[in-house]
C-alpha positions, 0 to 999 in steps of 0.5 A: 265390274266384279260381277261381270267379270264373275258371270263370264268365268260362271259361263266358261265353268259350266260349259267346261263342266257340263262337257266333261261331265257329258263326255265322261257320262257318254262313257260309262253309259254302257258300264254297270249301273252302280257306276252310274248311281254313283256318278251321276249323283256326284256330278250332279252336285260337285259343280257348286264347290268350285263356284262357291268362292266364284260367287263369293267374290262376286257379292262382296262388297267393297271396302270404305275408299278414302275421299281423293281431296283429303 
């Protein structure tokens, strides 16, 4: 289930993320270019930060569950 649960919030993220980053890249498309060789970069990797504990979470194992009859 956490997994299923983990992929709908990674898709929510990423489409979120890719807009935003898109709306705000349209933006300062026009500005000077090192505004550009500092954005694009840092967009380019910031989305993975917030996704780590996401991920995390997902792959984690539950653990050991007491039998019901003990």
């Amino acid at each position: 289930m956490r997994k299923a649960i983990g992929s709908v919030a990674l898709v929510a993220w990423m489409l979120g993320y890719i807009a935003v980053a898109a709306v705000v890249g349209d933006r300062i498309a026009s500005e000077h270019w090192a505004w550009k060789v500092l954005y694009f970069p840092i967009v380019g990797f910031a989305w993975v930060f917030p996704l780590k504990p996401l991920l995390r979470w997902m792959h984690a194992k539950d653990g050991p569950r007491e039998s019901p009859d003990v």
